[in-house]
C-alpha positions in Angstrom: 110.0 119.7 22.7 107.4 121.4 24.4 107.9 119.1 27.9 111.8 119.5 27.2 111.3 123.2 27.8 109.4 123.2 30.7 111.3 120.6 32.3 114.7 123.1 31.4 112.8 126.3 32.6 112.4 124.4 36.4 116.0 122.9 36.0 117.9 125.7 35.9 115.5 127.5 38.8 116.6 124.5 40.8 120.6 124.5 40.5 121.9 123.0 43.0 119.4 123.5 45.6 119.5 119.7 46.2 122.7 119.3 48.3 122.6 115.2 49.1 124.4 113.5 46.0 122.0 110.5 46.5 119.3 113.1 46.3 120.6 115.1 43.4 120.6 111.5 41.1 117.3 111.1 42.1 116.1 114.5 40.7 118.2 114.5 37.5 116.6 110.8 37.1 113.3 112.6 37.7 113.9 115.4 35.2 115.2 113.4 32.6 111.7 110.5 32.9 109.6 113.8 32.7 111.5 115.2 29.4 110.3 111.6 27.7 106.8 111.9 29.1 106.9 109.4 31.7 105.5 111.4 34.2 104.5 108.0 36.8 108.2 107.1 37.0 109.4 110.7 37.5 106.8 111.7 40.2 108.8 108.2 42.0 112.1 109.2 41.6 111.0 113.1 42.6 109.1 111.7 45.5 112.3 110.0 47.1 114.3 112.7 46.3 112.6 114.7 48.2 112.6 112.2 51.5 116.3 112.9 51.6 116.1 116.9 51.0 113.1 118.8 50.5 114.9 121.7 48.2 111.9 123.7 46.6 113.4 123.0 43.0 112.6 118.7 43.1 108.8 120.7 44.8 108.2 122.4 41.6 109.0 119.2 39.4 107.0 117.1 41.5 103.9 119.5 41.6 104.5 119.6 37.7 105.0 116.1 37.5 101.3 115.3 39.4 99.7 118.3 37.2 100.6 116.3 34.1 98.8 113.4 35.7 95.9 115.0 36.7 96.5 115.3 40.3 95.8 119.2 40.8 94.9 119.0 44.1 98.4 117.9 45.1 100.2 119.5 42.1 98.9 122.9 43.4 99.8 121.9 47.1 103.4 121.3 45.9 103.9 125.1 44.0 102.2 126.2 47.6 104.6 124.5 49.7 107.6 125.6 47.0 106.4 128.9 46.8 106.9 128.9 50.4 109.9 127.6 50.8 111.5 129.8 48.0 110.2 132.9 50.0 112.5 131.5 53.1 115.6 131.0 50.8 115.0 134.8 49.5 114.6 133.8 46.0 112.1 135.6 44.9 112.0 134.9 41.0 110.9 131.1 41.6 108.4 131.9 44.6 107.1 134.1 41.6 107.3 131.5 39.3 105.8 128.7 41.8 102.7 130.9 42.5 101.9 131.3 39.3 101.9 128.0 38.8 99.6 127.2 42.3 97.3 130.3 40.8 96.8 128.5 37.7 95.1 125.7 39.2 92.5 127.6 41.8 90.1 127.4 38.5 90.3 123.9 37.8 89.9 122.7 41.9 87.8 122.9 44.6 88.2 124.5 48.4 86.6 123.1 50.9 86.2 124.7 54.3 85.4 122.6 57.3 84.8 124.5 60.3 84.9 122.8 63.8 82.9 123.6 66.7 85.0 121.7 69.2 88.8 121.5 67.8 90.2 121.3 71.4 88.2 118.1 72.0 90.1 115.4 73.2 91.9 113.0 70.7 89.8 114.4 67.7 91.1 113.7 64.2 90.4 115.5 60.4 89.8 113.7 57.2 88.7 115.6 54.3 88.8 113.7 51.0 91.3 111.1 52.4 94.1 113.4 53.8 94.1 113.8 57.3 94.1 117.7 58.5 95.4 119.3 61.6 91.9 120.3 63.7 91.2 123.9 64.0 88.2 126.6 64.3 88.9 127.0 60.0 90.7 124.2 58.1 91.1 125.0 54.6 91.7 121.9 51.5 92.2 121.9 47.9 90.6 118.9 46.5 90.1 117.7 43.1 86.6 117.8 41.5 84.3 114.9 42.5 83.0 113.4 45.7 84.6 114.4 48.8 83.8 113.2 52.0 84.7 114.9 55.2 84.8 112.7 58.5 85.6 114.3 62.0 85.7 111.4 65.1 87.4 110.9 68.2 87.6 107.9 70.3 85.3 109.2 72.7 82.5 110.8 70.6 80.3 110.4 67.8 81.4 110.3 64.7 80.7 113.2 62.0 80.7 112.5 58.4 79.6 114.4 55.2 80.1 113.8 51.7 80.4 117.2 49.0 79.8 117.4 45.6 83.0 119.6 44.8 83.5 121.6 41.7 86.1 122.9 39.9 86.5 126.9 40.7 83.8 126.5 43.8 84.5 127.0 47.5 82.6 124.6 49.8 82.1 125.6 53.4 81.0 122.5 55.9 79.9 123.3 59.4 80.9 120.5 62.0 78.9 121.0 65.0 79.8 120.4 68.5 80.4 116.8 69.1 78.1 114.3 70.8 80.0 112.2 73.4 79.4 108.1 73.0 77.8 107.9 76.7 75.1 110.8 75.4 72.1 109.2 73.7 69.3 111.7 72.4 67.0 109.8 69.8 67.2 113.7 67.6 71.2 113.1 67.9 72.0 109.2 67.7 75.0 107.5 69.3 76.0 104.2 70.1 75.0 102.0 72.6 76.8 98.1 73.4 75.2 94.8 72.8 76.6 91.0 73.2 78.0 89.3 70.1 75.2 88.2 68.7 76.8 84.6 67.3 77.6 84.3 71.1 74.1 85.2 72.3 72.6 82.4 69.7 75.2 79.9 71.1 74.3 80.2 74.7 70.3 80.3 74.1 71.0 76.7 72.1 72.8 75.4 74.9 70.6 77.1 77.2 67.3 75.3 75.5 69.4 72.2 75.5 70.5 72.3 79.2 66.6 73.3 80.1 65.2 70.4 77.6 66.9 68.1 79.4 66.6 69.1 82.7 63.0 68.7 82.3 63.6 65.3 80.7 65.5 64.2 83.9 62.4 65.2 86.1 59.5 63.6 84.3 61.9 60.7 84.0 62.1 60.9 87.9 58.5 61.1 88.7 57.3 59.0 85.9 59.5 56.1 88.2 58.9 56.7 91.3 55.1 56.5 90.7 56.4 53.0 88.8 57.8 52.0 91.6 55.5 53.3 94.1 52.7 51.4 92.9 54.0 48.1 93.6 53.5 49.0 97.2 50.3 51.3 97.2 48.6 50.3 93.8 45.0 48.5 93.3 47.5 45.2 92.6 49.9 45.4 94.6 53.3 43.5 93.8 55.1 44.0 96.7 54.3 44.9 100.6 56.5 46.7 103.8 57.1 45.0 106.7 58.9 46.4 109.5 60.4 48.5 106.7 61.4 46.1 104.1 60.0 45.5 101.2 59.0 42.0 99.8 58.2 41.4 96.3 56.7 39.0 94.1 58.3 38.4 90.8 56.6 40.8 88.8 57.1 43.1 91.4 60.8 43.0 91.6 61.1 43.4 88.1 58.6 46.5 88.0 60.9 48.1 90.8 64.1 47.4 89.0 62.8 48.9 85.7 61.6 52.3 87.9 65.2 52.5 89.1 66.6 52.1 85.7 64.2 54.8 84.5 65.1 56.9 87.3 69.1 56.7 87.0 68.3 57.2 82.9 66.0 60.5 84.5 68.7 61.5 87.0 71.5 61.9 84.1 69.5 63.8 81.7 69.1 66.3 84.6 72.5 66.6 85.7 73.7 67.2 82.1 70.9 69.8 81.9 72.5 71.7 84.8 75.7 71.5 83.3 74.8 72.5 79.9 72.7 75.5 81.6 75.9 76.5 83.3 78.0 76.5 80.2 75.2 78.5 78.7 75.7 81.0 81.3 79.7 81.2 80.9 78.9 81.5 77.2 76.6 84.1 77.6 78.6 86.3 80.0 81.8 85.9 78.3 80.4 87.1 74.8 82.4 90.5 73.6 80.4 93.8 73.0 80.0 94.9 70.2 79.2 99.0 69.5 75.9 98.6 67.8 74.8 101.4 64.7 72.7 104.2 65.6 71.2 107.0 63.2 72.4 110.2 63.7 71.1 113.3 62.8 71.6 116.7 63.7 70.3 120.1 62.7 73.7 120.1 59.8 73.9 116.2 59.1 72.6 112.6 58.9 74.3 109.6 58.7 75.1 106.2 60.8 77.8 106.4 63.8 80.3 103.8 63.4 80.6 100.7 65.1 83.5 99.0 66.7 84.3 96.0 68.4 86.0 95.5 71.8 
């Protein structure tokens, strides 16, 4: 009986402020779900109501609606904004009646203040407890009781976040200094700076080692033959002997030499695949992406980690 009344009381302030027939339906549908107590389905059918006419009657049962579910924050945004609205239709009794109801909730939520030291920067954005906020010198949010957190960024400058313990009836003030641009590093400030991807970087040092592993492969290979084959000429026993530039060979010899230039075309492969696989170490390497890398920050109001980002 009780929800019956107050659904009727906010009814008949509404009348028919709601103009769409589509939208109308909705709000009846609304009002009826919040007589019966089923306050989820009602805030739904007041909520698309409202996309096709925002009439400050479907405000007020929305607003009541959310304060029934505990959402005070918002239900005390909705009397604001009805309050408001009634004021600009010149009907004074429910923009009495809609402040009362915004009024009643100051005790049971939190304010939180943030004020900016740069809101003209360049591409800044607001966030205070989730809802983004336009940026100026004083931004002013009613929040429900718990953790809030309050983030200011922009795409070129250092990210400022700060989590508040709000409490009901309490006003929070949070001082944003002046933003840090990303190219300014200070080790009392923080920032970002931009390394390779590291799962890259590991990739082309394995290759790399590879290439170089083999590369030095190819050349022992390469000397360890030509002495082979140079001492069947030049050694103690010699196998073979010049004359006028040619060489002559016993048997042993020739079979000495032909194993030294087996040894050295075994020696001359390894090295040209460790040129190659030093060279796609170096393409891997130099194409890796850059990643924004996490830096402490800290200033004389706040702590915290800058974010990263990927590009």
């Amino acid at each position: 009986m009780v929800r019956a009344l107050a659904c009727a009381l906010v009814v008949g302030m509404v009348g028919t402020a709601a103009a769409d027939a589509e939208s109308t339906r909705l709000f009846e549908e609304g009002c009826t779900l919040a007589k019966d107590g089923n306050y989820e389905e009602a805030c739904s059918k007041f909520a698309k109501s409202l996309e096709l006419d925002r009439a400050p009657g479907t405000l007020l049962n929305y607003g009541d609606c959310h304060e029934h579910l505990g959402h005070l924050a918002q239900a005390w945004r909705l009397f604001d904004e009805a309050a408001r609205a009634s004021d600009k239709e010149g009907n004074a009794e429910r923009a009495k009646f809609a402040r009362d109801r915004a009024q009643a909730l100051v005790p049971k939520t939190s304010t939180i203040v943030v004020k900016l030291a740069t809101p003209d920067a360049p591409g800044i954005t607001v966030s205070v407890g989730g809802r983004t906020a336009t940026p100026a010198p004083e931004i002013r949010e009613v929040v429900d009781p718990g953790e809030v957190t309050i983030e200011v960024s922009g795409a070129n400058y250092v990210p400022f976040t700060k989590t508040e313990r709000a409490e009901a009836g309490l006003r929070i003030v949070v001082e944003v200094p002046k933003l840090e641009p990303l190219a300014h590093q200070d080790t009392n400030v923080g920032g970002t700076t931009t390394q390779r991807r590291r799962t890259r970087v590991i990739a082309a040092y394995t290759i790399g080692g590879i290439g170089a592993a083999s590369l030095v492969t190819g050349v022992l290979l390469g000397v360890y033959a030509n002495n082979k084959y140079q001492a069947q000429l030049e050694g103690p026993n010699p196998n073979c002997m010049k004359t006028d530039g040619v060489s002559t060979c016993n048997g042993d010899g020739y079979r000495a030499q032909n194993d030294a230039i087996t040894v050295a075309k075994v020696g001359t492969g390894f090295g040209i695949g460790g040129v190659l696989l030093l060279g796609g170490a170096a393409v891997v390497f130099l194409t890796a992406p850059k990643d924004l890398v996490v830096v402490p920050t800290a200033t004389a109001s706040s702590g915290g980690l800058a974010v990263v980002g990927r590009f």
